[in-house]
Residue, then its C-alpha position, 0 to 999 in steps of 0.5 A: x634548647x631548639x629555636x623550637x623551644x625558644x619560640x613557644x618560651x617567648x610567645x606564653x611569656x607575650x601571652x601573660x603580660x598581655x593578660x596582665x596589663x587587660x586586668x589592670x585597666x579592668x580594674x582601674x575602670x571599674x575604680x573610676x566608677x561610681x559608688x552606689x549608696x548603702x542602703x537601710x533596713x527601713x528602704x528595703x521592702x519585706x514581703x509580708x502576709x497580714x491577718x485582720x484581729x478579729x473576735x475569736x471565741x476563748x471556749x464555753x462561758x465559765x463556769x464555778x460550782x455553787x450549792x443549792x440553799x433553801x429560802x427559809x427553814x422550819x423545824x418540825x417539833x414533836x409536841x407529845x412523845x410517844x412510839x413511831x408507828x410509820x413513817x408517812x413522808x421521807x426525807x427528800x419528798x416535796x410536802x405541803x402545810x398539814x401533810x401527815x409525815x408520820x404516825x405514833x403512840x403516846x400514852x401521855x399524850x392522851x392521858x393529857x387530852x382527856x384529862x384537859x377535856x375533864x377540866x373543861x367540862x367542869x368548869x364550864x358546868x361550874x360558870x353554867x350553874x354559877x349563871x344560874x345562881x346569878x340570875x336567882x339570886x339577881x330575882x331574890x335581891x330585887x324583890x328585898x330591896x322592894x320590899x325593904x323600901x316598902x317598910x321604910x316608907x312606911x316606918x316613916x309614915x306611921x312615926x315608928x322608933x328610929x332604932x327601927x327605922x335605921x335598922x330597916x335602912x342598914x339592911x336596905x344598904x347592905x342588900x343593895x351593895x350585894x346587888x352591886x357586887x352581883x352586877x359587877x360581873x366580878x364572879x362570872x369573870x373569874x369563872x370565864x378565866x377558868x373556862x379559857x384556860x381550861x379550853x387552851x389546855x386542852x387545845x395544846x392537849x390537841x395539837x400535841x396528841x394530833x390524832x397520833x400524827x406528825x404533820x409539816x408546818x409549812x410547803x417544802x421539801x422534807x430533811x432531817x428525819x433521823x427516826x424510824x419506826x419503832x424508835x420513840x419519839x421525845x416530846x419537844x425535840x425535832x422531828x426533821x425540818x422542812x425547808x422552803x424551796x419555792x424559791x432557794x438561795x444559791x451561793x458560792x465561794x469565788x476568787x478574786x480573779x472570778x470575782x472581776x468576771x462578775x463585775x455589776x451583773x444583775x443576774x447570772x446563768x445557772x445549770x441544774x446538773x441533776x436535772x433537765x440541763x437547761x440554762x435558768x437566770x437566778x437574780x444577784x441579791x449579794x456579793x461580798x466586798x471583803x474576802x472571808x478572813x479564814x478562806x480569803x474567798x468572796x461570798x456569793x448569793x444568788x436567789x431562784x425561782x424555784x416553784x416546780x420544785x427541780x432544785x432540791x437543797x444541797x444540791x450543785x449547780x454550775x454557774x456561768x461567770x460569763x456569757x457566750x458573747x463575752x468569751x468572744x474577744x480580739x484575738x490574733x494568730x499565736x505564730x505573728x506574736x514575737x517574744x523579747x524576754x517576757x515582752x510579747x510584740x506584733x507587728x501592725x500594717x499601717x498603710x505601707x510601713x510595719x508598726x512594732x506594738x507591745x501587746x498584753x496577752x489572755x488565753x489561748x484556743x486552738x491557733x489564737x490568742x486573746x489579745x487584752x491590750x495593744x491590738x484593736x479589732x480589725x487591725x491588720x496584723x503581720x502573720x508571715x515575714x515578720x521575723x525580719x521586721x523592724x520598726x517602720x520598715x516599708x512592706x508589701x503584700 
């Protein structure tokens, strides 16, 4: 090897002690230093976004079907049978007391009639003619009992036999007695029987011939009509039923679960489907404190007004379980719920520190969810940053 060489061998190997000995002291300063405390989760400051729980709307009130009932029923009963002629109502249309729902034929039923009004006619003649007979035999009886009283004085006064005289008093008694039994009545009574008897035959003769008409018992809506013209009609049997719809019973069948939706409410919301839409109040008169045994549902019984005749039984309607205001409830942000297993937490802003809550969950509409319990209204929930959260962590906005 040059003296070239040597020189450059010499001066690199200068170059890396010197290096050396510069980072041992480097080191062994920063060794002397100091050594800064750890810090915890609690001290280091997230940043976060809050959103206050506020009252968000669930949706529409809900909503379960129920069926129109009428108040009260009446059934319609052909009281003479006979051949359909026409059919003057439908089943379906609105009736009132005394309308003529249908028209018929029957034989009987004017055989009957004019036979009762023949039975009247004579017994009436017989009370007339038996009145008659009171009144003469009333005059005769008078007059003998008189002229019988004129004999006897004057049997007595004359000293006549007293086998007479008892004669003339047996016969005064008994003519007496039969003026006793005539102003009885005994007689006329039991003709004036006949005569109201008769007239009450002939009133049901009447109303179950009617002019060969049908007619409704009561205001209502006309059902159950299942005969037609030309079909025969049996006397005693039901013609069709009107039911009473001024006002009408609305009933359902509910779970339990809607049950509570209910609660004590004195009246509820229904909507006619069929009719004009608009929402109508129909009181509470029954709900059930037992499930049915065979259904395990609840009955319900809602009672309406129903005087212009829009709800027609067996009908539905939609009844409103709750109201516009009640579907308004506390509801956070679905993205600041955390989930742990099937726990569901958020984290609440109380002053500078994250407060971890336990909350119990409803429904969900759109980006917010219903929060029952562990939330109240206008408590500042963590929206953003709350992945990295612990329990009392400092946080700022």
């Amino acid at each position: 090897m040059n003296a070239q060489g040597s020189k450059i061998t010499v001066y690199q190997k200068a170059m890396r002690i010197s290096i050396v000995f510069i980072c041992a002291a480097y080191i062994a300063g920063c060794s002397a230093a100091p050594t800064p405390a750890a810090e915890t989760d609690t001290d280091v400051k997230a940043t976060i976004k809050v959103e206050e729980a506020v009252k968000q709307s669930m949706g529409e009130p809900r909503e379960q079907i129920a069926e129109v009932n009428a108040s009260t029923k009446t059934d319609i009963v052909a009281e003479a049978g006979g051949k359909l002629l026409k059919l003057v109502k439908r089943n379906g249309e609105l009736v009132k007391a005394g309308d003529v729902i249908a028209e018929f034929e029957s034989k009987s039923g004017k055989l009957e009639r004019g036979s009762a009004q023949a039975r009247l006619i004579a017994d009436e003649a017989m009370l007339e003619k038996t009145k008659a007979e009171i009144v003469s035999s009333r005059i005769t009886l008078t007059n003998t009992i008189k002229d019988l009283e004129q004999v006897l004085k004057e049997q007595t006064a004359q000293g006549s036999p007293e086998i007479e005289i008892e004669k003339t008093k047996r016969s005064l008694q008994a003519t007496m007695q039969q003026m006793n039994t005539l102003n009885s009545g005994k007689t006329l009574a039991s003709l004036e029987a006949n005569v109201e008897t008769s007239r009450l035959a002939l009133e049901q003769a009447e109303k179950a011939w009617n002019g060969g008409q049908i007619v409704a018992p009561a205001n209502g809506v006309l059902t159950d009509v299942s005969a037609d013209v030309g079909m025969s009609v049996q006397q005693g049997g039901t013609f069709g039923i009107v039911q009473n719809t001024d006002k009408v019973k609305i009933k359902a069948q509910l779970t339990q679960s809607a049950v509570k939706l209910v609660g004590n409410k004195k009246e509820l919301i229904y909507i006619d489907s069929d009719g004009d839409g608009k929402p109508n109040k129909a009181k509470v008169v029954y709900m059930a404190g037992v499930p049915d045994a065979s259904t395990k549902l609840y009955a319900l019984e809602l009672e309406a007004d129903n005087a212009d005749g829009t709800l027609k039984p067996a009908s539905r309607v939609r009844i409103q379980l709750t109201t516009q205001e009640e579907e308004n409830v506390v509801a956070v942000p679905a993205l600041s719920i955390l989930k742990e297993g099937t726990d569901a937490f958020v984290f609440v802003l109380d002053g500078n520190k994250a407060s971890k809550r336990k909350v119990e969950l409803g429904r969900v509409n759109g980006a917010y969810q219903e929060v029952l319990s562990g939330v109240a209204l206008g408590d500042s929930i963590v929206v953003s940053g709350q992945h990295g959260l612990a329990e009392g962590q400092t946080v700022e906005r």
